[in-house]
N, C-alpha and C positions, 0 to 999 in steps of 0.2 A: 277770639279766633273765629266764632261760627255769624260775627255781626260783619267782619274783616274779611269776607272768603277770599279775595283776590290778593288780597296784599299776604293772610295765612298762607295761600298758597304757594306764592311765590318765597316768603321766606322758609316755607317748608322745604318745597320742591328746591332751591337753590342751596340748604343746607344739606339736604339727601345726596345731591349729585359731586356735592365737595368732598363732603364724609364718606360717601362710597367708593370716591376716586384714593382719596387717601388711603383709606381701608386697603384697595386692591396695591395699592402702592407699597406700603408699608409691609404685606404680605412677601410683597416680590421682597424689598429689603432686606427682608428678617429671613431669608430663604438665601440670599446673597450670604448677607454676612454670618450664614451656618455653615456653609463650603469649610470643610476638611477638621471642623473642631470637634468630632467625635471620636478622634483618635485617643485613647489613655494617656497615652505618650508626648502629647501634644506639644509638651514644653520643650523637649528635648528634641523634638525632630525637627529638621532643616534641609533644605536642598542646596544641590553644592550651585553657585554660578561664576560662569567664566566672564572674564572683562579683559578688554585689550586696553593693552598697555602703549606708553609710548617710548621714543629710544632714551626718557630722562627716566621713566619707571612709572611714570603718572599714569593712575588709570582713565582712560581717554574715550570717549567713541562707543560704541553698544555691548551690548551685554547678553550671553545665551544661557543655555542650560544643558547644550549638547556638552558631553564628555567625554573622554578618552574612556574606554574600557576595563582599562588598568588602575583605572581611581580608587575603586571602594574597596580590593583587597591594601592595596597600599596605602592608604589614608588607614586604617585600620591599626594594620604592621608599626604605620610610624607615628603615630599622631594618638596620645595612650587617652585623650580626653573621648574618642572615637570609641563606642561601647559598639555599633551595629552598623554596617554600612551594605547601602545594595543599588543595583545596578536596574534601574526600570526601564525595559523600552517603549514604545509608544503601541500603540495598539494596532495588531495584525487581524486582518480578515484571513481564516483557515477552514480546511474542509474538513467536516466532524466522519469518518464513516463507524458508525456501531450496527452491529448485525444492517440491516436491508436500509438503517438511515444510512442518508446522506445530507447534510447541510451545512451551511455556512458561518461560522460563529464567528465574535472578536474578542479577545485577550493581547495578553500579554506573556513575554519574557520577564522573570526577576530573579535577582542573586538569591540565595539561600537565606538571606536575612529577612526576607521580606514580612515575612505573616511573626516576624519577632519583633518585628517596626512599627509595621501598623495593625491599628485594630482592627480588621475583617476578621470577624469571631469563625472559627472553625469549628465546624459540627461532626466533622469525623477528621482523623488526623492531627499527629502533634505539629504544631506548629515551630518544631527545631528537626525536626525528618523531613517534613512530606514536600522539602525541594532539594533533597541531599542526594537522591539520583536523577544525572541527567534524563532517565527514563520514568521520571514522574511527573504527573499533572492534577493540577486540584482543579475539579470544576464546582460551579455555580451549583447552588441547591436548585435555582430552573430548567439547568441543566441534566442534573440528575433526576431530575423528575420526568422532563423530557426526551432521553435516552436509554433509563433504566427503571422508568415508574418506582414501583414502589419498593424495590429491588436495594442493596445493599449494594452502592455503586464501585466502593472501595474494593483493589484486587482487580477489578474489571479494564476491559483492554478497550483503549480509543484510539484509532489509525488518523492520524493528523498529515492533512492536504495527501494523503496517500502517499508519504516516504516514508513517517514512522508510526512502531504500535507503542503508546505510553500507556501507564498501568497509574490507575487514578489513586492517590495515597490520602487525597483529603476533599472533603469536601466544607465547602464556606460559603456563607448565608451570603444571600444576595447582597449587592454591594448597594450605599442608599444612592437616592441620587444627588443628595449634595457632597458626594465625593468628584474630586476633581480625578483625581483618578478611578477608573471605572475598565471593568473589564467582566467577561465572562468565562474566563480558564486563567491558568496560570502555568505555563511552563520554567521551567530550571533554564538560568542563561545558556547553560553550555553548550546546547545546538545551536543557536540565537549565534556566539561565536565562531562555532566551526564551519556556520553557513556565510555569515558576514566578517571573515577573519579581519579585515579591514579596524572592525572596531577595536582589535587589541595589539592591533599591526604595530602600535609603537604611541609616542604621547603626543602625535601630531594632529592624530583624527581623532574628529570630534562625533559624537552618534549619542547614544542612550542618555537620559537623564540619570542624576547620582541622588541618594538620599540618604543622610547619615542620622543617625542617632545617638546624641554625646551623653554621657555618663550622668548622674541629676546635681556632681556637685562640678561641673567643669562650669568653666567661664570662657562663654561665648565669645567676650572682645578679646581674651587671650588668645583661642583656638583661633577665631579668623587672622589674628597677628602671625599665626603659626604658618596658615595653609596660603596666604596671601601668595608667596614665592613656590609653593611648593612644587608646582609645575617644571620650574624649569629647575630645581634640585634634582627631578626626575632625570631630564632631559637637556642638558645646557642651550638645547639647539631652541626649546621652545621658553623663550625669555622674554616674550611680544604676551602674554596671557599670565594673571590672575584670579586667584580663586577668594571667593566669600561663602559663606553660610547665612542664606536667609530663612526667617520661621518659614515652616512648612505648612504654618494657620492662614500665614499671610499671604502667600506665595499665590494662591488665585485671585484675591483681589487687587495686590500690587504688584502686576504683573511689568509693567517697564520701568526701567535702569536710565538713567542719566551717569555717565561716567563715575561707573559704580556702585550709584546710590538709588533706590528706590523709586519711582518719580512717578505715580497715577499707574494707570491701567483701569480693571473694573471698577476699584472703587470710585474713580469719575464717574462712571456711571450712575453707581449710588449714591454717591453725593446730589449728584443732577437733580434724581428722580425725588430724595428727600426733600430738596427746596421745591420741585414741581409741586409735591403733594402740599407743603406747609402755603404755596401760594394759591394751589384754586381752594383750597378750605377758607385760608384767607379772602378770599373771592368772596364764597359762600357768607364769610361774614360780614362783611364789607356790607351788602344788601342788610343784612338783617340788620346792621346798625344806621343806614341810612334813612330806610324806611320807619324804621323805630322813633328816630330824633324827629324824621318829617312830618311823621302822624302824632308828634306828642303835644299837639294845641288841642287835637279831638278830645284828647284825655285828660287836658288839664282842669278841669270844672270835677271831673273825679278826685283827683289829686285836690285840689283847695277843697271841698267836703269833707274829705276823709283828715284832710289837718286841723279844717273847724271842728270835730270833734276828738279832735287829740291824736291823730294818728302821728307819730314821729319821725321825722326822715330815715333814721335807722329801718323802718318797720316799712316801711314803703319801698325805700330800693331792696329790700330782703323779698316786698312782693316782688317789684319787676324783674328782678334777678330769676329768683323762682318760675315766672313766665318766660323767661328766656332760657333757663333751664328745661324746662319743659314742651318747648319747641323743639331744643338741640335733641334731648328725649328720646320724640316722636321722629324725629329725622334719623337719629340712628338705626332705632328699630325697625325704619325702611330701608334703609342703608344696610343693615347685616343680610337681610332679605334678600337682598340686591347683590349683593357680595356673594352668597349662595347660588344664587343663579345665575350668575355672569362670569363665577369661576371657570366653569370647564373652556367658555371663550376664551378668559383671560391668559390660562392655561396654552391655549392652543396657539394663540400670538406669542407669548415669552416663551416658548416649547420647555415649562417646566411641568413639573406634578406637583404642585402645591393643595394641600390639603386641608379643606376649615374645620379645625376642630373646636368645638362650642364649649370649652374646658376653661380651670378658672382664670387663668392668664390673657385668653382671648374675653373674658367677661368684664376683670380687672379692666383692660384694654378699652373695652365699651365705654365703661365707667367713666374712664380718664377723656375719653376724648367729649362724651358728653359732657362732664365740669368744665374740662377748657373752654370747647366751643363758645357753653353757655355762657359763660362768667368773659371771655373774650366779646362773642356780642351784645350780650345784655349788659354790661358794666358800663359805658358811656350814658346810654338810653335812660336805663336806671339811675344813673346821678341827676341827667336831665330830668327828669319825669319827678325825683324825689325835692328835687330843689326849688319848684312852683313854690311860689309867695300866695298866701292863700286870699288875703286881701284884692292883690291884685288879678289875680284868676277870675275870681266871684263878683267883682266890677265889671269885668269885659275888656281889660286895659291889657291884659297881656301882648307881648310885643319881644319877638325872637328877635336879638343884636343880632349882627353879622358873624359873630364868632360860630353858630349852629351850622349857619350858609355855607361858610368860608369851609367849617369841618366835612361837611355833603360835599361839594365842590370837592374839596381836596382826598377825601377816599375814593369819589369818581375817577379822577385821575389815577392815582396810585391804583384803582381795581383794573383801568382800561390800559392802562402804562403796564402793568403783569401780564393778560392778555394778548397786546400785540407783541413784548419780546416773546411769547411762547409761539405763536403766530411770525415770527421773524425766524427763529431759530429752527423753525420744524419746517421754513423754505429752505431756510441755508439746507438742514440733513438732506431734504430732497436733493436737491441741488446739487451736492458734493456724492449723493449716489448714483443719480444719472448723470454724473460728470465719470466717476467709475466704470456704470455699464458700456457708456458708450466710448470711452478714451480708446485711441489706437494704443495697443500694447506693445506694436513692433512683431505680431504674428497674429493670426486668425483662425480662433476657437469656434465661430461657428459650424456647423456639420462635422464635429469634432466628437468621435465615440471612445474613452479607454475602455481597453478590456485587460484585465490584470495577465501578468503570462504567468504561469503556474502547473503544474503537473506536467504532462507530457506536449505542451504548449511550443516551450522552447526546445526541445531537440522535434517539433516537429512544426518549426513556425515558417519557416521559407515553402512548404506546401500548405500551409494555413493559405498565407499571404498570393501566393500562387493561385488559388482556390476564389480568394477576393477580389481579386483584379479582373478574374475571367469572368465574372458573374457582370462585370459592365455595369453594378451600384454602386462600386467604390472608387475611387477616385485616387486614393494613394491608403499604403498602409506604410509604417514603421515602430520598431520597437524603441525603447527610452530606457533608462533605470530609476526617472520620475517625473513628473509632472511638467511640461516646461512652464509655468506659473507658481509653481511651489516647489522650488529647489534647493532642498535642503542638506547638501552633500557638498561639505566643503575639506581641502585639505592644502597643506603650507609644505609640501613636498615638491614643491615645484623648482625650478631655475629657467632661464632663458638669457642668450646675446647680452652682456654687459650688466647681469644684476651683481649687484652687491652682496657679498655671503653674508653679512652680515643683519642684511633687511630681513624682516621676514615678515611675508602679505601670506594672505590668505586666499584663493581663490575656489570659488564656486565649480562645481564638476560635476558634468551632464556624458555618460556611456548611452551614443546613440547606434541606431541600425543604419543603414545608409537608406538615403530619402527621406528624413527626418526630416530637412531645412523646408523641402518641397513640400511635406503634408503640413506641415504647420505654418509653411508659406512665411516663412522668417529670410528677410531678406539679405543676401549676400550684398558687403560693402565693397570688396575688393576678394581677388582669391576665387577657389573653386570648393564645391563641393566636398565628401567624402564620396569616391566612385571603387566601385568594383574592377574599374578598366586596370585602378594603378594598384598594386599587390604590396606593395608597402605604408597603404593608408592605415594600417594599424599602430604604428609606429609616428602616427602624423595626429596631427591636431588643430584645431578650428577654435578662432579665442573673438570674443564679442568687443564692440569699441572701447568700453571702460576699460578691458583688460590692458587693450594696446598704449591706452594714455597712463593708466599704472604700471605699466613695462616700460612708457617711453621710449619706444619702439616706430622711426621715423618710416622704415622700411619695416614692416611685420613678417611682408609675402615670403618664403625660404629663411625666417631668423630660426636659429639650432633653440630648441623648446624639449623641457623635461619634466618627468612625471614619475616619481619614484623611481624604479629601475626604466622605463621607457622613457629612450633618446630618438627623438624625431624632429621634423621642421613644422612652424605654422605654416598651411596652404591654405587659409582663409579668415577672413574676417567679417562677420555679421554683425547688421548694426542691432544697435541697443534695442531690448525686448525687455518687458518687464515679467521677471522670475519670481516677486512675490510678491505679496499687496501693495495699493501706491501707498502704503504709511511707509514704504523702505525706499531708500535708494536704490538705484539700478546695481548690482555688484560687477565685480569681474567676473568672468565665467570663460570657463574652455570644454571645449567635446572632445573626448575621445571615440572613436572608433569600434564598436563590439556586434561584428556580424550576428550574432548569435545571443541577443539578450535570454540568459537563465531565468532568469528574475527581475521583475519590473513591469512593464505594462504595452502594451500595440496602441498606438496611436491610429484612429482609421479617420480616413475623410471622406463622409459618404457622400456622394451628388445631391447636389441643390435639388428638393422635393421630391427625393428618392429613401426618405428613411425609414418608412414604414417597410417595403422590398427588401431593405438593404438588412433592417431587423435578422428579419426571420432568413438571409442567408447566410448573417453572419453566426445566430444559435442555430443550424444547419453544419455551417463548418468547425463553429466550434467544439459539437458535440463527436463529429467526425473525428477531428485530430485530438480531442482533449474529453474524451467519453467517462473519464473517470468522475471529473469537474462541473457541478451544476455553471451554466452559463451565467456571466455577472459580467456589467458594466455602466461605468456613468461618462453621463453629458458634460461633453468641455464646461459648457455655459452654466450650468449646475455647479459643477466642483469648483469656480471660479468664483461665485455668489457665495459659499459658505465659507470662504478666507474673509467677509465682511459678513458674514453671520451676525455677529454684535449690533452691527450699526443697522442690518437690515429691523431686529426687534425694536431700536433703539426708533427709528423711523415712524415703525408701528404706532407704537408706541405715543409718540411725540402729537401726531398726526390726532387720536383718538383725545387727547389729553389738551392740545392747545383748541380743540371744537368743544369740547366742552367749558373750557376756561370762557371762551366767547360768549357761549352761550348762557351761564350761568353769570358772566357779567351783560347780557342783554337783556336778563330778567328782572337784574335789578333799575339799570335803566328803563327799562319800561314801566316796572312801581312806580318811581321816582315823576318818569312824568305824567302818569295816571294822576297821581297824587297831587301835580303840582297843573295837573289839565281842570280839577275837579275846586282846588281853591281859587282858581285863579276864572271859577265859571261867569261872573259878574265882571269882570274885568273883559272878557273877551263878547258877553253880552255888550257892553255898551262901543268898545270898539265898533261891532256890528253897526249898531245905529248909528253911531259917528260916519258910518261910511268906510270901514275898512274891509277890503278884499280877505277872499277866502287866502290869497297866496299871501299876503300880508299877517294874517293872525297864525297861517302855518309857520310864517320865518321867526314870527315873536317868539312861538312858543321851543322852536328847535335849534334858536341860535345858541343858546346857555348852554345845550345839550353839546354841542356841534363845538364850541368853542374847548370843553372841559378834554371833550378826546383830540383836538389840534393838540394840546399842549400836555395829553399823553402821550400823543404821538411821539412828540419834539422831545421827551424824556425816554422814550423804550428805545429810543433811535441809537443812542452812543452804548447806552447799557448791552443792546444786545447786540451790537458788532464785537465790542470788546469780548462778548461770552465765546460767541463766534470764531471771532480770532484765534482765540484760548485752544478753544476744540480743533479748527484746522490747522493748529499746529503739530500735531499729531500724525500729520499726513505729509511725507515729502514731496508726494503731487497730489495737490489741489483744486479744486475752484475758487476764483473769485469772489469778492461781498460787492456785488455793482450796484450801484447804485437806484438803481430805477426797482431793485428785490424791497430797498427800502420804501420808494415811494407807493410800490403797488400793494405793500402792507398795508402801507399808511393809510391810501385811500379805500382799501376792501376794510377795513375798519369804519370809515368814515359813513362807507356807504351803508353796511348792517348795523352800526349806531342811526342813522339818518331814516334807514326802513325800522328800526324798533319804534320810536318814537313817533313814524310818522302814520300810525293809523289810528292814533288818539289826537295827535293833532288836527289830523282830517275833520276828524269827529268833532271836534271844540268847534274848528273854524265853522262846520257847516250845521252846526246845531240851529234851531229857534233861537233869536235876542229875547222873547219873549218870554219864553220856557224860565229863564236864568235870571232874569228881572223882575218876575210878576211879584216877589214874595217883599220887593221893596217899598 
């Protein structure tokens, strides 16, 4: 190593940066596939999911996890293998007031079974009580710490969003973070219903997620045999919907359905990043076995010595082995270094908490990946190196066949062929995310402020909005009851002009304020507005184009449209906007009418480079109409980036991972032709005298190089479309693989192979002939 410095180093440093990448990868892994397996119960627990069905009974088409309301008492009631079932909603933002706090928390709703389901250890509190009265609430041990110090929180009274006082019955240790479920309070459903009666209005609306817990001797493919139909046993009318039980272990990493069955989600992901890591380590060793076979002529006069006096082939790849182990060693022991100090970044890109703890699983760990490594690249090298003929060594006759060449040659490729698909597919991500950012949606988010309506917001929002408009920063205001890009409110209560009683669709439902179309500048196809002029627009409704081609509805404008008990006419139709990530198709969707949003969110549009003003008028007015409420609200442009939260880490990610891949395969071509600049120095001395050009002895030396990554190229080319492919299929609207993403891989490959090489090259061609000759 210390005769070696440049070649040590480089299989040092090129092993350090594989094994670190690995490390940090494998980290993230092992943090994936821990999501939700701390529960006790873990065998038994399952989430309920719904699948549409078609009119022969085949489950067909996508799959949710929203449910009727009415599921987990009666799945219970009927279903005897069902020991616990509960009811969870998604996570609400609420206003905490205890004595002189006020602040903002997020929990949940859940059925009474909940803390009997899962394991969230309870520190005060029996866990079959402390959700038995609607007027109880179990907070976070951070919570309690932060609202009642050091104080015995249980008995004590918390005013939630300022409508009610709940009396906290239990307290539960902080939730970890590889729970997919995650909250900070926990409320009893039963206001959860009496506020959104909707959800148990009957078995047509779908809302809260379900979680049941079957008995330890039930059998699973019987129970989902059971609950399969059970929907419409409830309900004859909802006969389009099917229920399954998936593990509740599984249920975050495989989170998408193909016509009823399981079909990727995260654990694509982790599959991804597992080959990512097994290939730059691969990289990593790739060098150290190229370099090893390249430089094994230096060594061989060691090797035939040590066999003239009896040393055994056995005994000699045991040394090279050994020195190859002892590299891999030295490189981990940089590499865990490195993994220490590069966490908290690591951390801050994958927004997780991941922890290094130097315990004996991670030391194990060390162990293991040290032997692989070692015995992975030392094993070729070492056969080579043990297999000198000592005779022929010790004459001067030795002479590497083409099979060593052909083996260099051919891991070259295969190191620079892994490199450009990583280098391919971290354009594609680019690519398909500013195809994202910038795709028209069919409405415009820029200058786009929500502010949730909440407390006295809504019985006092027409002088909010009043207030807004006069200030001359705002542009338009309206209220919504969600997101228009995450519209999660669907219900099959529907009829209109010539359906079939029989069909049964499902349609997407948006309760807007009027001026809604206008702030979000969502374009009217045909038809008017909602207006305050006509006094029967409550009873009226406004349906987007997919709906009209799923009505089949030639004429839309006046066809008679219904909505539970409200009978009205369409007066408009808007064209297609996208309601939720481009992985979905566009849905059918219709607006009702709700001068007066209770609940839900103001949509504001402030003036083009008016938003710092338009800030501080709007926490002005909000505090005015709504003083009870600390002020809160996020950016269109914001809340639209984290429906692709995944893909943006996935990005990251990709981007840091495929420059190293490069560059850890540029070090080793750079050994490579260090090594092959420095035997080949007499060869390019006499060129010299021959009369050859400095451009001439550069191309001699850099076409071999130049040729090996052309026909990495011509092999990561098909590999990595197809990977590509795979991935964009994922997305119902996407970008394109054009053509020319491939060839500007190709050649920015071409070109940092061409600069690795080419400042030894220089160097050879413009040396002394004389330097390199004199010793002949």
């Amino acid at each position: 190593m210390m005769k070696n410095k440049s070649f040590s180093f480089i299989n040092i440093f090129g092993l350090t940066l594989g094994i670190t990448c690995s490390l940090l990868i494998l980290l993230w892994v092992q943090d994936e596939l821990s999501y939700d397996n701390f529960h006790a119960n873990g065998d038994v627990l399952y989430k309920v999911m719904i699948h549409n069905k078609d009119k022969a009974g085949n489950i067909t088409g996508g799959s949710m996890d929203a449910t009727p309301g009415l599921l987990p008492d009666a799945l219970k009631k009927q279903i005897p293998e069902v020991q616990y079932a509960a009811t969870v909603v998604w996570n609400f933002d609420m206003i905490f007031n205890v004595g002189q706090k006020v602040t903002r928390e997020s929990g949940r709703y859940a059925g009474n079974d909940f803390f009997k389901m899962f394991s969230f250890p309870l520190l005060q509190g029996n866990a079959a009580t402390v959700l038995s009265s609607p007027d109880n609430i179990v907070i976070s041990r951070k919570l309690a710490q932060k609202y009642f110090d050091n104080q015995n929180p249980v008995g004590k009274t918390v005013r939630v969003d300022n409508k009610r006082d709940y009396i906290v019955s239990g307290v539960v240790a902080d939730v970890p973070e590889n729970s997919s479920i995650k909250f900070d309070f926990i409320l009893p459903i039963q206001h959860c219903f009496e506020d959104n009666a909707w959800m148990v209005a009957d078995w047509g609306h779908y809302g809260p997620a379900t979680y049941v817990m079957l008995r330890k001797d039930a059998d699973i493919i019987k129970v989902n045999s059971k609950i399969r139909n059970f929907l419409a046993q409830q309900d004859v009318a909802v006969n389009d919907k099917s229920l399954s039980l998936v593990s509740y272990r599984s249920a975050y990493l495989h989170g998408n359905f193909t016509n009823g069955i399981p079909d990727g989600g995260r654990i694509d992901y982790v599959r991804m990043f597992a080959i990512i890591a097994a290939f730059i380590l691969g990289i990593g060793c790739i060098n150290f076995i190229n370099l090893a076979t390249a430089r094994s002529a230096r060594r061989s006069k060691e090797v035939g010595i040590r066999k003239t006096i009896g040393a055994m082939k056995a005994a000699l790849f045991k040394q090279f082995i050994m020195e190859a182990m002892l590299t891999a060693f030295i490189a981990v022991l940089i590499s865990a270094a490195l993994v220490l100090l590069l966490l908290p970044y690591f951390n801050q890109i994958t927004e997780k908490h991941i922890v290094l703890h130097f315990n004996t699983g991670f030391i194990i760990t060390l162990l293991v990946i040290t032997v692989l490594t070692g015995f992975i690249a030392g094993s070729y090298p070492a056969l080579v190196l043990s297999s000198f003929n000592p005779v022929t060594v010790l004459k001067g006759s030795l002479k590497f066949g083409t099979k060593n060449s052909l083996l260099r040659k051919g891991l070259v490729v295969f190191q620079f062929s892994l490199s450009i698909i990583l280098i391919i597919c971290t354009a594609v991500v680019y690519k398909q995310m500013n195809y994202i950012e910038t795709k028209n949606l069919g409405l415009d988010r820029t200058n786009i402020i929500y502010i949730p309506v909440q407390g006295d917001l809504g019985k006092n929002f027409t002088g909010f909005k009043t207030t807004l408009l006069q200030s001359g920063k705002i542009e338009s205001i309206a209220g919504a009851t969600a997101i228009p890009t995450d519209v999660n409110w669907y219900s099959d209560h529907i009829s209109w002009e010539g359906k079939n009683p029989n069909d049964k669709v499902n349609l997407a439902e948006m309760d807007v304020d009027y001026d809604f179309l206008k702030t979000m500048k969502i374009e009217l196809k045909e038809g008017r507005d909602f207006s305050p002029v006509y006094g029967t627009d409550t009873a009226n409704f406004i349906v987007n184009e997919t709906a009209v081609k799923l009505m089949n509805l030639k004429s839309p404008i006046g066809a008679m449209f219904s909505h539970l008990n409200t009978k009205g006419k369409i007066i408009g139709v808007v064209k297609d906007f996208h309601m939720h990530s481009l992985h979905d198709p566009i849905a059918p969707l219709f607006f009702t009418l709700q001068p007066h949003i209770e609940n839900g969110l103001a949509a504001v549009r402030v003036k083009a480079g008016k938003t710092k003003d338009a800030m501080a008028i709007l926490q002005s007015a909000y505090k005015q109409f709504n003083p009870s409420f600390p002020f809160d609200y996020d950016f269109a442009d914001e809340m639209f980036k984290q429906q692709y939260h995944n893909e943006l880490i996935i990005e990251k990610l990709a981007n840091v991972f495929a420059l190293l891949a490069i560059v850890i395969s540029c070090m080793g071509l750079f050994g490579l032709a260090m090594f092959m600049a420095q035997q080949r120095t007499k060869e390019i001395g006499i060129h010299k005298v021959l009369g050859a050009s400095i451009g001439g002895i550069f191309t001699m030396l850099s076409k071999d190089f130049l040729q090996l990554i052309i026909i990495a190229v011509f092999i990561a080319f098909p590999v990595s479309w197809w990977a590509m492919q795979k991935w964009l299929q994922g997305y119902t609207f996407k970008t394109g693989i054009s053509w020319w993403l491939f060839a500007a891989c190709g050649l920015l490959t071409l070109l940092i192979a061409l600069i690795t090489v080419s400042f030894l090259a220089i160097k050879a061609a413009i040396a002394n002939p004389v330097k390199s000759l004199r010793t002949e």
